[in-house]
C-alpha positions in Angstrom: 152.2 -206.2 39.2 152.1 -208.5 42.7 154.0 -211.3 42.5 151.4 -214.9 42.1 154.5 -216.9 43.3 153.8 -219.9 45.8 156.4 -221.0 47.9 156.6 -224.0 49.6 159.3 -225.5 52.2 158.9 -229.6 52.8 160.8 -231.6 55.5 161.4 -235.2 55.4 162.7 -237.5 58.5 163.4 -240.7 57.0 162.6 -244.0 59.0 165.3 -245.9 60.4 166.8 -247.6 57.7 165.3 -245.6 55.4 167.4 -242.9 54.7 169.1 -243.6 51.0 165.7 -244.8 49.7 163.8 -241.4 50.7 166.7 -239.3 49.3 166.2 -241.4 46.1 162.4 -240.9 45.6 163.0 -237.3 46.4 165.8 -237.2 43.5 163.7 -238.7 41.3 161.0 -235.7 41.8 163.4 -233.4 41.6 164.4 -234.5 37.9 160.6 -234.7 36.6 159.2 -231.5 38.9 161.8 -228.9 37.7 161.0 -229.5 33.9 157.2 -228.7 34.7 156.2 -225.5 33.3 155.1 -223.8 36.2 157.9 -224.7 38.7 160.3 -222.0 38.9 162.2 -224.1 42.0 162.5 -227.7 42.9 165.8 -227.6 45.2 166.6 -230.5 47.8 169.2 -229.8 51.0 170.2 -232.3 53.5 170.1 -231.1 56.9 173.5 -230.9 58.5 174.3 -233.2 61.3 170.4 -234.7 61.3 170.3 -238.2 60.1 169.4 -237.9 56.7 166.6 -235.5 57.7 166.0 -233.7 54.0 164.2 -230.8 52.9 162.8 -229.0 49.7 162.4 -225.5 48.9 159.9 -225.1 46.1 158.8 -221.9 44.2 155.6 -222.7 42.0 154.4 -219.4 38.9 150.9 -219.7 41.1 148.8 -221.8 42.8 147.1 -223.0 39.5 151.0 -223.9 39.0 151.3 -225.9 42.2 147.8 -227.6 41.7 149.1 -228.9 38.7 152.1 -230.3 39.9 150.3 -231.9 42.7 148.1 -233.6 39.7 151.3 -234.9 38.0 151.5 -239.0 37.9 154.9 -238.3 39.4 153.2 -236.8 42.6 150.6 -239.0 43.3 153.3 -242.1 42.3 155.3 -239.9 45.3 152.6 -239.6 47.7 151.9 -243.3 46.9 155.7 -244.0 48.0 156.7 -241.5 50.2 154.4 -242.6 53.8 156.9 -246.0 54.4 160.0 -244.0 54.4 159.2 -241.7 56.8 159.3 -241.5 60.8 156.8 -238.6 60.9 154.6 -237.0 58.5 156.2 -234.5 56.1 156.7 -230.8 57.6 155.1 -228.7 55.0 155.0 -224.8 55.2 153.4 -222.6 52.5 155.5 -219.1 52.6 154.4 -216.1 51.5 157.1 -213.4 50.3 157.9 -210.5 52.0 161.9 -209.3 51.2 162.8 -211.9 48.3 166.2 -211.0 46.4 166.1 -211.8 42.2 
């Protein structure tokens, strides 16, 4: 059976200033995203050495999964939030698997 998994990688470069408020909105999605039925990871990193620059690995059942999340009242009150805190527009890559480990 092929695996329907999405996987998505997100990176955030907060605004000057801005740094503890964007690692507290992301946070907050964290807590509500990973109880969502379809979300099998939600994980946040802080880049090394880079300012507060953040990023999130995310592994959705299937697209229908990640659709859904994007329809959640905490993403849109994200997406609502998320513009002021940032210096650049949110680095978003959708991955496909090729070698993925258990």
């Amino acid at each position: 059976m092929a695996d329907n998994a999405v996987s998505v990688f997100a990176s955030f470069h907060p605004r000057e200033g801005r740094a503890g408020d964007l690692r507290s909105l992301l946070a907050w999605m964290v807590e509500r995203t990973r109880v969502e039925p379809g979300c099998e990871r939600y994980d946040l990193y802080e880049e090394r050495d880079a300012g507060g620059v953040l990023h999130l690995f995310e592994r959705y059942r299937s697209q229908q999964a990640l659709e859904a999340h994007r329809a959640t009242e905490h993403y849109i009150e994200y997406r609502r939030q998320v513009a002021d805190l940032l210096q650049e527009p949110i680095g978003v890559v959708v991955l496909d698997p090729i070698d993925v480990g258990g």
